[in-house]
N, C-alpha and C positions, 0 to 999 in steps of 0.2 A: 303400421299406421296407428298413431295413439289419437285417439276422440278422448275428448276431455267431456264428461260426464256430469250433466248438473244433476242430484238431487234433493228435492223438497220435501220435507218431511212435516205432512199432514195427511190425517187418513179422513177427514171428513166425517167420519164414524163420531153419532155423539151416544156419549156413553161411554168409550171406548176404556175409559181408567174404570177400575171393575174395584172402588173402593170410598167409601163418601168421606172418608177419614180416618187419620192415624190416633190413635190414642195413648202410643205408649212411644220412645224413642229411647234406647239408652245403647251402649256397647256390645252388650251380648242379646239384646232382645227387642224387638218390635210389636206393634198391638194397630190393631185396625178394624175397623165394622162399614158393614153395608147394607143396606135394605134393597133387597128380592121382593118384585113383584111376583116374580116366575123364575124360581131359581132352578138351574139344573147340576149335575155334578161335574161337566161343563164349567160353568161360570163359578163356580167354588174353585176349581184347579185352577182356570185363571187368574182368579183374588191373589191366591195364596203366594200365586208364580210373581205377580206384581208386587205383594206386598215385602216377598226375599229379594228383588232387585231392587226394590227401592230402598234396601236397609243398607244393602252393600253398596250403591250407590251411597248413599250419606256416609258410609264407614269409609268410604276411598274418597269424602270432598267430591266426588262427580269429578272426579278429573278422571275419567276411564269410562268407556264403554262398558256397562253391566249387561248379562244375559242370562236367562236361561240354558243349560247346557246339558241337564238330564235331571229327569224326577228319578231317582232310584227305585224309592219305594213309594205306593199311596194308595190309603183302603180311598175305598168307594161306599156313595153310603148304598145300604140295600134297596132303598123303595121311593117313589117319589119324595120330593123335598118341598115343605112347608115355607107359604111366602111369608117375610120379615122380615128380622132383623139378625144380621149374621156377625158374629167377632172372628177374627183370624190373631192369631199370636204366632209368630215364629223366632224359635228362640237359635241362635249363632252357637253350629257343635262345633266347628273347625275351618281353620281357612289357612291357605297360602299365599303368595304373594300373587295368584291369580286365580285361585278359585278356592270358593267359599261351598260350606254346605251349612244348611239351616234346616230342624224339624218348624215344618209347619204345620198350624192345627188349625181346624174352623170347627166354629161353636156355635149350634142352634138352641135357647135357653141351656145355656152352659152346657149341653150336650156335644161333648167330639165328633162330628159329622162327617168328616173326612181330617186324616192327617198323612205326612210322609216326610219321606228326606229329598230335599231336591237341592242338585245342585247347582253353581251361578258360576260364570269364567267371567271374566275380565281380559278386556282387550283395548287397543292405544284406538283411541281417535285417526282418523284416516280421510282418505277420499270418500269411502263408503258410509264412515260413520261421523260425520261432522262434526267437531267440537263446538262449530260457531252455532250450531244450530243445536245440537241434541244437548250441550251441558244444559244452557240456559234452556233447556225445556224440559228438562228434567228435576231439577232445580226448583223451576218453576211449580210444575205439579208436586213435589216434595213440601214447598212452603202452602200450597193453599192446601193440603190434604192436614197438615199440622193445625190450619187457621179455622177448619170446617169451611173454607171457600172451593172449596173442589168446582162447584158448577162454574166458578168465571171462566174454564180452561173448556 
C-alpha cells in the first residue's frame, strides 16, 4: 500500500538560522558573524554546521540537497562563553561530486574559540527533500544573510 506523504517545511522555531550574516562569499571560502546573548558551545557547532551548508549549497547553485554528514574533528572551547559578537570563517579543503569537507573556525575578538573539519554530502531532491520547497528557501535565506536582512525569514 503506498500513502503519498505531504511534507511542510517550517519549524516555527524563531531564531532557528544561527547566523545574522555572511560576510565573505568566494569559491574556496566563506565568512559570517553573529551576536550571542547566551552563547554556548552548542550554538557555536551549530553556526559553523550552517555556515558549511550554506557555502556548498551556493557552490552547487542549490540544485541539491546540502547536509551535514559528520564533524570529524572539533576542539571545544574550555569554559563558559562570553556574550557578543562571534565571526565564523570556513575555508573549502576538498570535495567530490558529493561531499565536500570544509575547516571551520569561530572567532570571539579574533580569538579561535572553536574549530574542526566537518563534513557536508550532497544528495538529489526527492519526495522527502522537496525541491519546490527547500531550494527556494534556501535560496532565500542565502540572499538575506548576504543583504544583513536575515530577520525578514
Amino acid at each position: 500500500m503506498n500513502k503519498e506523504i505531504q511534507i511542510n517545511i517550517h519549524t516555527g522555531l524563531v531564531g532557528f538560522v544561527l547566523l545574522d550574516r555572511l560576510t565573505e562569499v568566494s569559491a574556496q571560502s566563506i565568512a559570517g558573524h553573529k551576536h550571542f546573548a547566551a552563547p554556548s558551545a552548542t550554538l557555536l557547532m551549530e553556526s559553523l554546521a550552517q555556515l558549511g551548508a550554506s557555502h556548498v549549497r551556493h557552490l552547487t547553485d542549490f540544485a541539491k540537497h546540502a547536509f551535514l554528514l559528520k564533524i570529524k574533528t572539533c576542539s571545544l572551547p574550555p569554559g563558559p562563553l562570553p556574550p557578543g559578537n562571534y565571526t565564523f570563517a570556513g575555508q573549502l579543503q576538498s570535495q567530490s561530486s558529493s561531499v565536500f569537507s570544509h575547516r571551520l573556525q569561530a572567532f570571539a575578538s579574533d580569538t579561535v574559540i572553536m574549530e574542526g573539519i566537518f563534513l557536508f554530502a550532497l544528495a538529489d531532491y526527492d519526495a522527502n527533500f522537496s525541491r519546490e520547497i527547500l531550494q527556494q528557501h534556501y535560496q532565500r535565506i542565502f540572499a538575506c544573510l548576504q543583504t544583513d536582512t536575515a530577520r525578514d525569514f
